[in-house]
Each structure stands twice: as C-alpha cells, then as structure tokens.
TIPAMI-726873 format. One line per 4 residues: number of its first residue (from 1); their letters; for each residue y, x, z of N, C-alpha, C, O. Coordinates in nm, 2 decimals, m for minus. Atoms other than C-alpha are relative to their C-alpha. Layout:
% TIPAMI-726873
NUM> A> Y,X,Z,Y,X,Z,Y,X,Z,Y,X,Z  ... .
END
This chain:
% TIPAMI-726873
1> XXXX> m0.01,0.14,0.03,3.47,32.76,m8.08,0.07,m0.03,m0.13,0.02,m0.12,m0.20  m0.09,0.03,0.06,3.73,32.77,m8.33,m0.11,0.05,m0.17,m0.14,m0.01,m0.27  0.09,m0.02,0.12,3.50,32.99,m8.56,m0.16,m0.11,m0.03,m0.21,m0.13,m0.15  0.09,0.12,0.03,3.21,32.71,m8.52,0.04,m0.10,m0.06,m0.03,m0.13,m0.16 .
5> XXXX> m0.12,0.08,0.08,3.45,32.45,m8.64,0.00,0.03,m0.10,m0.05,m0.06,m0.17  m0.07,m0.05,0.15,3.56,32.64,m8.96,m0.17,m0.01,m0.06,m0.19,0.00,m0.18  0.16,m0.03,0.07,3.11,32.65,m9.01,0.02,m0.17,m0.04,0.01,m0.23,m0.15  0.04,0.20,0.01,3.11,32.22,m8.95,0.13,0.01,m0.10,0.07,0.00,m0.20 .
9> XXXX> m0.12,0.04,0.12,3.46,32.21,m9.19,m0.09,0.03,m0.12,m0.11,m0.06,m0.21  0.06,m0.05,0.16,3.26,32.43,m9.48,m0.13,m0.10,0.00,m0.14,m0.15,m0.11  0.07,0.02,0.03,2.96,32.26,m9.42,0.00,m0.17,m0.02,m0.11,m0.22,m0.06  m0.05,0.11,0.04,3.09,31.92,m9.44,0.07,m0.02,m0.08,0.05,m0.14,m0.12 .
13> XXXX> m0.07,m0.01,0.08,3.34,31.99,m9.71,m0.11,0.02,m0.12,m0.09,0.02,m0.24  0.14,m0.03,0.13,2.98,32.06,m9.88,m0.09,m0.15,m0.05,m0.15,m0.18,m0.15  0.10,0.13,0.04,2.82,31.70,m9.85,0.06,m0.02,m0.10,0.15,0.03,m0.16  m0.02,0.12,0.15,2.82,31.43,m10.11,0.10,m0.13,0.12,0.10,m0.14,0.24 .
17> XXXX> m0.07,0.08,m0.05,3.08,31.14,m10.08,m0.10,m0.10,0.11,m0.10,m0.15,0.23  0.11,0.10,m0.13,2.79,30.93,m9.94,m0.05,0.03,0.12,m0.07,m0.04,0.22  0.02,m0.04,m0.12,2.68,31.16,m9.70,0.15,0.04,0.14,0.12,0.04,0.26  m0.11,0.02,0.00,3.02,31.19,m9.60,0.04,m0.15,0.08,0.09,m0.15,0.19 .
21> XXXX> m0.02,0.13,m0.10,3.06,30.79,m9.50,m0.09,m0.03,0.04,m0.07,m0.12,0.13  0.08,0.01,m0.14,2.74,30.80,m9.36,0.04,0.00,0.15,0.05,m0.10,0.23  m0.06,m0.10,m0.13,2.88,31.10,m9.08,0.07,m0.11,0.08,0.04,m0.14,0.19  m0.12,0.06,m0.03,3.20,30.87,m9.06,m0.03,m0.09,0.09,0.01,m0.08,0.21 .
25> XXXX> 0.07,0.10,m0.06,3.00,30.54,m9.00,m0.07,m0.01,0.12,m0.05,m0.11,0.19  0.04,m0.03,m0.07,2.77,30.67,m8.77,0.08,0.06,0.15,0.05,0.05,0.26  m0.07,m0.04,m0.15,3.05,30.84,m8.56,0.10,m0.11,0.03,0.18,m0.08,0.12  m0.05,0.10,m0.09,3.21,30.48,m8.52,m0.09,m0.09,0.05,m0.05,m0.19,0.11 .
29> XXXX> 0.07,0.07,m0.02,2.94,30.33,m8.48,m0.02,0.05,0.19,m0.03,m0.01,0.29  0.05,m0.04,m0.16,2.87,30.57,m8.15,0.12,m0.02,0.10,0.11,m0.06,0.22  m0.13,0.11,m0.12,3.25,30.51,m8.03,0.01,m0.13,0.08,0.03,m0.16,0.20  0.05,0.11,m0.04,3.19,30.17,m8.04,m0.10,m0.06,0.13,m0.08,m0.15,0.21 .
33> XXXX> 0.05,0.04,m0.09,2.91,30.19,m7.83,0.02,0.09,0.13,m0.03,0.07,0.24  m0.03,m0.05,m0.17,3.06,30.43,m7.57,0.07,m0.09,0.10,0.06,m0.11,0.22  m0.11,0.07,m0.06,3.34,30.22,m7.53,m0.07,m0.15,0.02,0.00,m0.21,0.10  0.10,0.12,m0.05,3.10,29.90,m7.48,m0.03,0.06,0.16,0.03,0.03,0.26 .
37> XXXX> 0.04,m0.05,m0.11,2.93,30.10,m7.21,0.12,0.06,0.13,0.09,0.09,0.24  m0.12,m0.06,m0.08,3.25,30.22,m7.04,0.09,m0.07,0.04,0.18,m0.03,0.12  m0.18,0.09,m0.01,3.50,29.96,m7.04,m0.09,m0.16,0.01,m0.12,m0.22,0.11  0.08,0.17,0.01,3.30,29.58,m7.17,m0.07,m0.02,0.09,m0.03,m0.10,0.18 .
41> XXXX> 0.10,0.00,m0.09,2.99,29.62,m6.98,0.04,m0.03,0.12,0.00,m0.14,0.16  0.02,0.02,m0.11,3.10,29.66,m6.65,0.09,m0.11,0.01,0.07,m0.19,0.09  m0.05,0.15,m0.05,3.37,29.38,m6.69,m0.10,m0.09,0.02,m0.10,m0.16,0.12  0.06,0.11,0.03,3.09,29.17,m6.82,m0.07,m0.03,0.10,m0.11,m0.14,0.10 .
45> XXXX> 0.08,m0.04,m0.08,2.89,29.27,m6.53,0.04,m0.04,0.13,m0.03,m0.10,0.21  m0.10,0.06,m0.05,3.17,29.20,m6.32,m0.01,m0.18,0.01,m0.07,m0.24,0.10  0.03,0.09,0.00,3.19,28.88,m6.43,m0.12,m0.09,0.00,m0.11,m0.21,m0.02  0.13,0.09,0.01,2.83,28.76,m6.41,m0.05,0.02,0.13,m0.16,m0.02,0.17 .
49> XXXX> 0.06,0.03,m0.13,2.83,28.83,m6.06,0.11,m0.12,0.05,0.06,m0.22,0.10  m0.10,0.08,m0.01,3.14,28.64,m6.00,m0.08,m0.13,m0.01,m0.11,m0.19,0.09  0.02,0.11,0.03,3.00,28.35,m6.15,m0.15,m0.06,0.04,m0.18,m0.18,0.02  0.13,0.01,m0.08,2.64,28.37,m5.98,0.03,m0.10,0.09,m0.02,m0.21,0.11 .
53> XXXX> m0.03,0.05,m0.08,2.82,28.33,m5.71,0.08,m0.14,0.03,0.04,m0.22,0.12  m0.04,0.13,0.03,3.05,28.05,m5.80,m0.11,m0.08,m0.03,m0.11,m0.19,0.02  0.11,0.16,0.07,2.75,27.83,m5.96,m0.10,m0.01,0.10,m0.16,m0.11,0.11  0.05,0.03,m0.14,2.57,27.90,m5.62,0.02,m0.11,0.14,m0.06,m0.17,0.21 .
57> XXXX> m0.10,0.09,m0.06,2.85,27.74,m5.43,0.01,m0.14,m0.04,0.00,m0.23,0.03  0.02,0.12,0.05,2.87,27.47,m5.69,m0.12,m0.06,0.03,m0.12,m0.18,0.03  0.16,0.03,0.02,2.48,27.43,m5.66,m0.01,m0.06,0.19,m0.06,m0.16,0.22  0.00,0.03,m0.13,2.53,27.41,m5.26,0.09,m0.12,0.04,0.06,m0.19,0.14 .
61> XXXX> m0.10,0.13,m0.02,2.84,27.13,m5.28,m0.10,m0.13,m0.05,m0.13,m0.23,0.01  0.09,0.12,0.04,2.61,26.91,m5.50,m0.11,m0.05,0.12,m0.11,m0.15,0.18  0.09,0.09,m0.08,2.32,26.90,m5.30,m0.01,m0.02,0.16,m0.11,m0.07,0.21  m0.08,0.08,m0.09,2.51,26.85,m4.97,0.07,m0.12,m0.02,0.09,m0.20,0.07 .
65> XXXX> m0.09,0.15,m0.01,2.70,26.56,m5.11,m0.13,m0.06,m0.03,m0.11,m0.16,0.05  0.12,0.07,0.05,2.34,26.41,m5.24,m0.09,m0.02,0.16,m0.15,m0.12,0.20  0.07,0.04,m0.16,2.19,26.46,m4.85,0.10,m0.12,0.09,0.06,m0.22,0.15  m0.10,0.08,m0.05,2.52,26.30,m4.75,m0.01,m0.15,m0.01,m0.01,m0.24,0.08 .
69> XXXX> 0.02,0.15,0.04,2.47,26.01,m4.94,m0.15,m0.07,0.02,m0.16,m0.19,m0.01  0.11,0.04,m0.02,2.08,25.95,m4.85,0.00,0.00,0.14,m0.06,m0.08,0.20  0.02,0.01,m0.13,2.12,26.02,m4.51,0.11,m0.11,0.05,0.13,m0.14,0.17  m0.11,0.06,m0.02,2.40,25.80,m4.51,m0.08,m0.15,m0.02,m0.12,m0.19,0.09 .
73> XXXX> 0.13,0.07,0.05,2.16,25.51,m4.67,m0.07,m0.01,0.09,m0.09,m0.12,0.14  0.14,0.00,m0.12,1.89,25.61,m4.43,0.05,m0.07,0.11,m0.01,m0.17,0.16  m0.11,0.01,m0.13,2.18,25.58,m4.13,m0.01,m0.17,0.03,m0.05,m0.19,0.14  m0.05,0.10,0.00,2.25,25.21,m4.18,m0.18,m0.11,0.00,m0.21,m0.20,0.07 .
77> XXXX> 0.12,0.03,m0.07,1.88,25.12,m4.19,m0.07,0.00,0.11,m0.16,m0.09,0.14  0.06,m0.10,m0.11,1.78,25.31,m3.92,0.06,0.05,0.08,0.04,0.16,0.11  m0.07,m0.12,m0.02,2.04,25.41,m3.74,m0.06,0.06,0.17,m0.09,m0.01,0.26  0.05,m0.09,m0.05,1.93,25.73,m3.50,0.12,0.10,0.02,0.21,0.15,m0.06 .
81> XXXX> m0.13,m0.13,m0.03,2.13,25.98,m3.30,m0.03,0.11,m0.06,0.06,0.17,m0.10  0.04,m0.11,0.12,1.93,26.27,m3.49,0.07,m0.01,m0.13,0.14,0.08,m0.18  m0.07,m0.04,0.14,2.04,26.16,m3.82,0.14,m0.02,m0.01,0.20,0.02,m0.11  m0.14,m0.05,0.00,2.39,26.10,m3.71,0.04,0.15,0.04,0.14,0.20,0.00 .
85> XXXX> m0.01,m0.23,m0.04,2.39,26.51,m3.57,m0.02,0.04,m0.11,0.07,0.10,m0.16  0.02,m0.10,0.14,2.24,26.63,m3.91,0.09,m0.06,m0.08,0.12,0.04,m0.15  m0.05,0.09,0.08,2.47,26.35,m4.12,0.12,0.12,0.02,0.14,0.20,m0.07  m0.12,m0.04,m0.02,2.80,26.51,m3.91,m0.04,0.20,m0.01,0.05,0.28,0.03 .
89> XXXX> 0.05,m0.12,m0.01,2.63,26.88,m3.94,0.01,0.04,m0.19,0.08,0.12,m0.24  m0.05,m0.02,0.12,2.62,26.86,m4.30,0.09,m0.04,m0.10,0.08,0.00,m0.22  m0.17,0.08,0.00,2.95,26.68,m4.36,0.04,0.16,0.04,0.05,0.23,m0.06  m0.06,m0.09,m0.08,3.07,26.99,m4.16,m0.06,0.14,m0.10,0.02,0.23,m0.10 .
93> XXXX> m0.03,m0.10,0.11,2.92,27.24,m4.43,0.03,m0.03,m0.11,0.03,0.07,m0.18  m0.05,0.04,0.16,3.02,27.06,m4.75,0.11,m0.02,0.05,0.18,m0.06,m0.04  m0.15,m0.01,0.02,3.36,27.06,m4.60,0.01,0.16,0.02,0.11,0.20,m0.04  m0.02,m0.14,0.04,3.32,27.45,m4.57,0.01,0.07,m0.11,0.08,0.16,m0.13 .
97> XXXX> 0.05,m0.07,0.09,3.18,27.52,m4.87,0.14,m0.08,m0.12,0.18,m0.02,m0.22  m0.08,0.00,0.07,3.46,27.30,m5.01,0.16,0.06,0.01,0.25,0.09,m0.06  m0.12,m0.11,m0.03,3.72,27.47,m4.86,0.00,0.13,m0.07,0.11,0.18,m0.10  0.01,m0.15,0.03,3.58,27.81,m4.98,0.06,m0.04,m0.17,0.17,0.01,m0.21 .
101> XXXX> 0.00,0.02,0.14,3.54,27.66,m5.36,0.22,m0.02,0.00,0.30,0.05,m0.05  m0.17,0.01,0.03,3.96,27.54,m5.32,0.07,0.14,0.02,0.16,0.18,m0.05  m0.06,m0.13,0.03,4.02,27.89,m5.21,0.00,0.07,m0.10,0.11,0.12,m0.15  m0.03,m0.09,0.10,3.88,28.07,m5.49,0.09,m0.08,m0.15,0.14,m0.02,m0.25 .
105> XXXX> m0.09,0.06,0.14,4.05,27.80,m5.74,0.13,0.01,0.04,0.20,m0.04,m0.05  m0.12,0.00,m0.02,4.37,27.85,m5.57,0.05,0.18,0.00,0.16,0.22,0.03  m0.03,m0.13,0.02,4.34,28.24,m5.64,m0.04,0.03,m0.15,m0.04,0.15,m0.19  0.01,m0.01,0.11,4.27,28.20,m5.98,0.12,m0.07,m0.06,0.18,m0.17,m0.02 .
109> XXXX> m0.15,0.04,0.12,4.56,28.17,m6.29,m0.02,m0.15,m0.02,m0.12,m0.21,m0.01  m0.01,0.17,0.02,4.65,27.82,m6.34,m0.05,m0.05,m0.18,m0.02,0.01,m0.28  0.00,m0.05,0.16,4.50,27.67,m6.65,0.13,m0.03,m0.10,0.11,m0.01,m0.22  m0.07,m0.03,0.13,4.83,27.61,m6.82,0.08,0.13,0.01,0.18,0.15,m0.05 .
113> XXXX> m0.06,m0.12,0.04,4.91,27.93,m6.77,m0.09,0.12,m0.09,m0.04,0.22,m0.15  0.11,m0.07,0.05,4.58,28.08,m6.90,0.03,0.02,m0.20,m0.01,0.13,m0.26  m0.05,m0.01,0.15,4.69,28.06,m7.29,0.10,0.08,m0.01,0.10,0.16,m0.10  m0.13,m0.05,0.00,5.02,28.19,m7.23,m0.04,0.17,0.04,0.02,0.27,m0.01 .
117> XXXX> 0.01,m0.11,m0.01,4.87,28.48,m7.09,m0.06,0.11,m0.14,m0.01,0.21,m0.19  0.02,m0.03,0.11,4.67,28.54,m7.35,0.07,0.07,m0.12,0.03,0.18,m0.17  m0.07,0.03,0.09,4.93,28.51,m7.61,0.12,0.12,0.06,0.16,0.18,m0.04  m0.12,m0.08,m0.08,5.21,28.74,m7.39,m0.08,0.11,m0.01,0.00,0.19,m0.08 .
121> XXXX> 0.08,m0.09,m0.03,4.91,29.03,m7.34,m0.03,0.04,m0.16,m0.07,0.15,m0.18  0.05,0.00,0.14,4.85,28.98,m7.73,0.15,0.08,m0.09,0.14,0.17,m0.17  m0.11,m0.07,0.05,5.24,29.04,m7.80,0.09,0.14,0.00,0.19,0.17,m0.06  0.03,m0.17,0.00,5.21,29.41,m7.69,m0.03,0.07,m0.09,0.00,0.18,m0.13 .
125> XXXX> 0.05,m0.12,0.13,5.02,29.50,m7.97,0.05,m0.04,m0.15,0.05,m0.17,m0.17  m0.06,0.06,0.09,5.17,29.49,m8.31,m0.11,0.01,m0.10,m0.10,m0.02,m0.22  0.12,m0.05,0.10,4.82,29.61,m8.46,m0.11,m0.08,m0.04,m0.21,m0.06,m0.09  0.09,0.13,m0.01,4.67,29.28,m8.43,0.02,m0.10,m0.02,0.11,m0.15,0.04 .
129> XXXX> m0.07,0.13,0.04,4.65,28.96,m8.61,m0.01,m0.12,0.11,m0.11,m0.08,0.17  0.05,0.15,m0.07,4.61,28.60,m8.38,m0.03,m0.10,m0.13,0.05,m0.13,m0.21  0.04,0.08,0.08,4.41,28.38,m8.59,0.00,m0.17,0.03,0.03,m0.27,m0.03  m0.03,0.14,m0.05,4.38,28.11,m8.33,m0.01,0.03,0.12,m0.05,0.14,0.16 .
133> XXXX> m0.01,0.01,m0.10,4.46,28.01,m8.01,0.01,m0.12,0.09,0.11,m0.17,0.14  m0.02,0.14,m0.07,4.35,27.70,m7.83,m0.09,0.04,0.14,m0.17,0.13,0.18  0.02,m0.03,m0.17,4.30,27.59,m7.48,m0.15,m0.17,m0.06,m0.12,m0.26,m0.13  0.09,0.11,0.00,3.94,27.34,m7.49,0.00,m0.07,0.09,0.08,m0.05,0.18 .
137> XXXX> m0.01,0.07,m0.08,3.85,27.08,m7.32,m0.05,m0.01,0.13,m0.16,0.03,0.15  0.12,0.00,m0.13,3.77,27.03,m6.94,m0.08,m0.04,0.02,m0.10,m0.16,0.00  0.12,0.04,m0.04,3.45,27.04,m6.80,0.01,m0.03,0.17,0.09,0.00,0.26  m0.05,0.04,m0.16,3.38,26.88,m6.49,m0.14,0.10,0.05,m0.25,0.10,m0.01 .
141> XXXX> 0.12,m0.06,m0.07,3.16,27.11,m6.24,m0.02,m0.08,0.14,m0.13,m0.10,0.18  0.06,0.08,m0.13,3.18,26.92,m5.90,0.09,m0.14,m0.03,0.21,m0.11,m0.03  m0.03,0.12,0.01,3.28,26.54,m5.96,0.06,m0.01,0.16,0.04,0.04,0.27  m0.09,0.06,m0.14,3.55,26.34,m5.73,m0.14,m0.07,0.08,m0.23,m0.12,0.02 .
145> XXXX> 0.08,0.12,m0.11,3.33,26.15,m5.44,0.03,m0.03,0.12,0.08,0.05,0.19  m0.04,0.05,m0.14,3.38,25.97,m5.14,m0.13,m0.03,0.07,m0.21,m0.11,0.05  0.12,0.03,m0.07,3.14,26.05,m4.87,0.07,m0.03,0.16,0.17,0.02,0.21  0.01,0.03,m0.10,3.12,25.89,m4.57,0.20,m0.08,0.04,0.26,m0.07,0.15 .
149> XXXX> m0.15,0.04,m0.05,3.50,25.72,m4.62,0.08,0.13,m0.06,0.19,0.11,m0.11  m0.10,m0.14,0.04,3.65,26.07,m4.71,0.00,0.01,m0.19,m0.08,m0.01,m0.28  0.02,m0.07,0.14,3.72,26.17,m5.04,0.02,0.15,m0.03,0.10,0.22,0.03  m0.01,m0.10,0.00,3.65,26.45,m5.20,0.01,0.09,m0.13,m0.06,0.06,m0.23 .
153> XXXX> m0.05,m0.06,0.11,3.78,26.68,m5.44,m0.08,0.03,m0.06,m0.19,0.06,m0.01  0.13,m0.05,0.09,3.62,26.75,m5.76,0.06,0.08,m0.09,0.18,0.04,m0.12  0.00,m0.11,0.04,3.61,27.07,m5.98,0.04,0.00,m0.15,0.01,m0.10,m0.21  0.00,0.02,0.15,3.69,27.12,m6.34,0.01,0.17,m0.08,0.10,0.26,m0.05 .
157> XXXX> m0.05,m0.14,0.08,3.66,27.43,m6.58,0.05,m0.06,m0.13,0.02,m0.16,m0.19  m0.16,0.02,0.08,4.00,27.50,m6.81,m0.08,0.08,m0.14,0.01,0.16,m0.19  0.00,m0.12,0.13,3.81,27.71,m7.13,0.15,0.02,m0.09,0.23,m0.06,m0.12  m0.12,m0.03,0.15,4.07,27.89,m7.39,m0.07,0.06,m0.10,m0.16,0.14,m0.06 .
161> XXXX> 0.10,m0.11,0.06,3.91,28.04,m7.69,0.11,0.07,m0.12,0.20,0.02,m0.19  m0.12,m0.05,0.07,4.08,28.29,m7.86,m0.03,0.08,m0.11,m0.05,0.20,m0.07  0.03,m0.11,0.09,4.00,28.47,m8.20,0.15,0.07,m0.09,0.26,0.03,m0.13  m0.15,m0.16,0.04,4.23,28.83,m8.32,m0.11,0.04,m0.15,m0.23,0.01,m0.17 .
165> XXXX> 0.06,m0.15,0.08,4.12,29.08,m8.61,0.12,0.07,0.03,0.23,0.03,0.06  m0.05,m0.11,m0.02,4.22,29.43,m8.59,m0.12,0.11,0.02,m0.24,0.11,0.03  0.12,m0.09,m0.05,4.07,29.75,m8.51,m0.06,0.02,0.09,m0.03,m0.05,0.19  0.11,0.04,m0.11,3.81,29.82,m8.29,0.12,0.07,0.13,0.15,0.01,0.24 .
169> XXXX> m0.06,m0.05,m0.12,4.05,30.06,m8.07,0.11,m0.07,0.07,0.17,m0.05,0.18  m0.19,0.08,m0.06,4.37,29.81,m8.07,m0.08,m0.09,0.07,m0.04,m0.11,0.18  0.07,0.08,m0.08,4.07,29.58,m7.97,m0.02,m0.01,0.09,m0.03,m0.12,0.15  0.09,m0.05,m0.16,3.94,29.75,m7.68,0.18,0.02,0.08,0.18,m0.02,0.19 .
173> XXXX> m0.20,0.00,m0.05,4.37,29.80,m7.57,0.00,m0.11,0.01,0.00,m0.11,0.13  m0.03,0.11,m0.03,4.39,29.46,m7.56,m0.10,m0.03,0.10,m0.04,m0.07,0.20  0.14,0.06,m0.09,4.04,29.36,m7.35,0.04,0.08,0.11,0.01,0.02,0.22  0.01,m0.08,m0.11,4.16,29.67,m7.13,0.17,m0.07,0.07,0.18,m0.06,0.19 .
177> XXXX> m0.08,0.04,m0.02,4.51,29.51,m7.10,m0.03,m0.12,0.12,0.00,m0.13,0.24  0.04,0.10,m0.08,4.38,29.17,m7.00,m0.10,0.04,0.13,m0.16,m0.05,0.19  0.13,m0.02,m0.11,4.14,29.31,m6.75,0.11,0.08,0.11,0.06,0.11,0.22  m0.10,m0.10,m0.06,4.47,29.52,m6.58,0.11,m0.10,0.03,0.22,m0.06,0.08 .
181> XXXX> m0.09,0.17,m0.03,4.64,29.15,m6.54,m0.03,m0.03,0.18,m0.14,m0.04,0.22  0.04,0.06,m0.15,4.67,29.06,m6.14,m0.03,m0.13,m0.02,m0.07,m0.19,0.08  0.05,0.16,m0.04,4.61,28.69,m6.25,m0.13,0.02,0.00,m0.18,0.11,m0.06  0.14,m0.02,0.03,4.25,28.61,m6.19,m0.06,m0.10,m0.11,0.00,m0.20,m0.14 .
185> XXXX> 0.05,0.12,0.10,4.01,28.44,m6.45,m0.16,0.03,m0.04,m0.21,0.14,0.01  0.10,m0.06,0.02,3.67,28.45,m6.60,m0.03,m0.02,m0.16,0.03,m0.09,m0.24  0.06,m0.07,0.14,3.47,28.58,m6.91,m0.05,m0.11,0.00,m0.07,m0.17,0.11  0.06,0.13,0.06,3.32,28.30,m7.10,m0.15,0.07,m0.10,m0.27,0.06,m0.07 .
189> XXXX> 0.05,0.00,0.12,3.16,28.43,m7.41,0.11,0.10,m0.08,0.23,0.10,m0.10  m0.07,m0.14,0.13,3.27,28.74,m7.65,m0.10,0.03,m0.13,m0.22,0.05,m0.13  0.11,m0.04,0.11,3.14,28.81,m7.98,0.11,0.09,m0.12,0.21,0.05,m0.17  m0.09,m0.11,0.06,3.26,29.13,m8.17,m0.08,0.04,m0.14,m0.20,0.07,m0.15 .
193> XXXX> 0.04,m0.02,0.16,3.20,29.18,m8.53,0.09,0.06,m0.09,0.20,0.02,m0.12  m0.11,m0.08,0.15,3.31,29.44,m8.81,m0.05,m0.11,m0.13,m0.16,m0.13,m0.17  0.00,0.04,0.14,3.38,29.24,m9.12,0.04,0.10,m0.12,m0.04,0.09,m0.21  m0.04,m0.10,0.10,3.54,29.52,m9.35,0.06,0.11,0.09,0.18,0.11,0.13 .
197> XXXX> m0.04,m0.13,m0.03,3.53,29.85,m9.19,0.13,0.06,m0.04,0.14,0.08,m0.16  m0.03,0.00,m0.13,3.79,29.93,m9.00,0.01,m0.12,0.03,m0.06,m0.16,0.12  0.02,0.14,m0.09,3.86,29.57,m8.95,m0.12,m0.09,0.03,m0.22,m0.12,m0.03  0.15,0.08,m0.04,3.68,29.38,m8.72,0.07,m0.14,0.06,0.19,m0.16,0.04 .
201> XXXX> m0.04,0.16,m0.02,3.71,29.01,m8.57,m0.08,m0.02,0.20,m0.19,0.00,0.25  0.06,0.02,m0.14,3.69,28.92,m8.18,0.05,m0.16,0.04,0.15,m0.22,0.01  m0.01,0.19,0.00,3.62,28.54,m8.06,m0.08,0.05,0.18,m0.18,0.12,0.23  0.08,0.00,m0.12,3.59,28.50,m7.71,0.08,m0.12,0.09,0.19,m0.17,0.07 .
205> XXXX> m0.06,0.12,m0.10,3.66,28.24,m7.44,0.00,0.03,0.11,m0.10,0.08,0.16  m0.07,m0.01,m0.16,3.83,28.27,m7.11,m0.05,m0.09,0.10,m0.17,m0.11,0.09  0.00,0.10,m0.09,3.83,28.03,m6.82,0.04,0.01,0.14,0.00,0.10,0.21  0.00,m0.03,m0.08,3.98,27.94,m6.54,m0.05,m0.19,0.04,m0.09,m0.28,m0.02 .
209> XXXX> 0.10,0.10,m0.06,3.89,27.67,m6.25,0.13,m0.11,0.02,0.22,m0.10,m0.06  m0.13,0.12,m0.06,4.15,27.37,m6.11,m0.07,m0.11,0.05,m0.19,m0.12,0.03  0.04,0.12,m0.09,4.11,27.03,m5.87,0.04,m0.07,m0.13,m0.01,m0.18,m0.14  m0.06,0.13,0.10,4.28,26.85,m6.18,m0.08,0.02,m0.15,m0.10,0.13,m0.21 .
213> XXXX> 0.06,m0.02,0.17,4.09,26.77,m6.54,0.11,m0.03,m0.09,0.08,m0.06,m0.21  m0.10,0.05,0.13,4.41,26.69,m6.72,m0.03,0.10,m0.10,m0.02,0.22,m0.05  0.01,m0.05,0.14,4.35,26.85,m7.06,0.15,0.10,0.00,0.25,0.04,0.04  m0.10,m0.07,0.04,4.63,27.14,m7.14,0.00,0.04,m0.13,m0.10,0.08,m0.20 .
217> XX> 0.01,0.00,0.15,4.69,27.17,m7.45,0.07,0.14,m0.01,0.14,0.18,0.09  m0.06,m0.10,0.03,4.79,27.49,m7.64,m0.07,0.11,m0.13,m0.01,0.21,m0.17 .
END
C-alpha cells in the first residue's frame, strides 16, 4: 500500500497546475456528494414524511370542520336523527384529530425559542460566519372556528430563515449538530452553494408549529 502511494505521489507531483485543481475539485466535489447522501438526504427524507403526515391531518381537520358546518345548516332545515348521529360522529373525529394535531405542536420547540436555538448551535463553531438571522412571519394552517357552539383552536406555522458561509465540512457540523438537538422542529427549505471555493453559503428555513400567531421577532 505504502509503495502504491509513493507511484500516485510521483505521478501527481507530475501533472500540470491545472490538472492538479481539476484532481482537487473533483475530489470535493465527490465529498460533497457523499456527505449529501449520508447525512442531508435522509434528514430531508425524514422530514417529508413528517410533514406528509402533518398536512394529512391538517387536510382531515379542514374538511371535518366544512361537513360540520353544512351538516349543521342542513340540521336546522331538516332536522333528522341521522344527521344529528353523523353531525355528533363527526364532531367526535375533528375533536380527535384535533387533539392529535395539539399533541404534536405541544412536542415541538416553541417558536420563540426556535431562533435561539439556531443562534446557541451556531455558537459552537467559530469557523462560521452568521449573516442573518430572522424569525418570518406566521402562517395560519387551520384557522380559529366555532363549530357547533364550541370553539376551536387554530394552527399557525413559526418559519426562521437563517443564512451562514463557511466551509462545506463546518457546514455539514453544524446541520449534524442541529439534527442531534432533542427539541423537535421541521426542515423548510435549504439551498447550498459554493461561492469561492472553499467557501460556500447555506440559506435555509426552519419551522416550528403553535395554537398562537403572535409574530416573534428575532
């Protein structure tokens, strides 16, 4: 092994300077993509089932509260002991389904703590700039409503979006850091780009969920 080595030293010590940052380019170009395949991917992968499932749930709260309110409508026209059974039948899974939705938002990081995390996971590495760091605005995913007399909670996503440069490996230390966090949260959007080999530039957005849309600032 050692004498094969000393053949790739002479015969590399033989290229041209250009052939030379070809080799170089090419062998970060393939790091790059192991460490995509090994580490990013399956977060990312991770996360897009997560959120299948969440926008399932959301998709199932909506069009329970929309039967709620037509059958409710119908009720008062017409009223029928059938459509009061299915009325109290599906009242009885949109309070399931919202029960489940407050559990998983009550196991996820709070969003004003979601920046901070950020920002605390970022102050481990000293090999990396922060360029910016803000928390966006809330979106609403299931709106407040009052069915049938009850009110009911409604949903909001907290985005943060955060762009660093640095190198690709302090990079991938940091993504692996945040991903090794017991708070929970989810992947938004990542976009990784070499600007001047070695440095590169990473912009991505976080998110977590909450019953409240107050805006956090940060």
């Amino acid at each position: 092994m050692a004498e094969r080595w000393q053949q790739w030293s002479e015969k590399f010590t033989q290229l041209s300077e250009r052939e030379k940052w070809l080799i170089v380019i090419c062998s970060a170009v393939g790091i790059f993509l192991l460490g995509l395949t090994l580490f990013i991917e399956p977060a990312m992968k991770q996360y897009d089932a997560s959120k299948s499932r969440f926008d399932a749930d959301v998709r199932s709260v909506s069009r329970l509260e929309n039967e709620n309110i037509a059958l409710e409508a119908q009720l008062k026209r017409d009223p029928d002991r059938e459509i009061d059974r299915k009325l109290e039948q599906l009242m009885d899974e949109s309070l399931a389904l919202s029960e489940e939705l407050s559990t998983m938002v009550n196991s996820l990081i709070a969003p004003s703590q979601m920046a901070h995390l950020l920002e605390d996971v970022l102050q481990n590495s000293t090999k990396l700039t922060l360029v910016s760091l803000n928390s966006q605005t809330p979106e609403t995913l299931v709106a407040k409503s009052n069915v049938n007399g009850e009110d009911t909670d409604g949903f909001y996503l907290h985005p943060v979006r955060i762009e660093l440069t640095g190198k690709y490996f302090d990079i991938l230390e940091y993504l692996q850091l945040l991903e090794s966090m017991p708070m929970q949260y989810f992947w938004r959007s990542y976009q990784y780009t070499v600007e001047e080999y070695p440095e590169a530039r990473l912009v991505m957005e976080v998110y977590t969920l909450s019953s409240r849309q107050e805006f956090i600032g940060g």
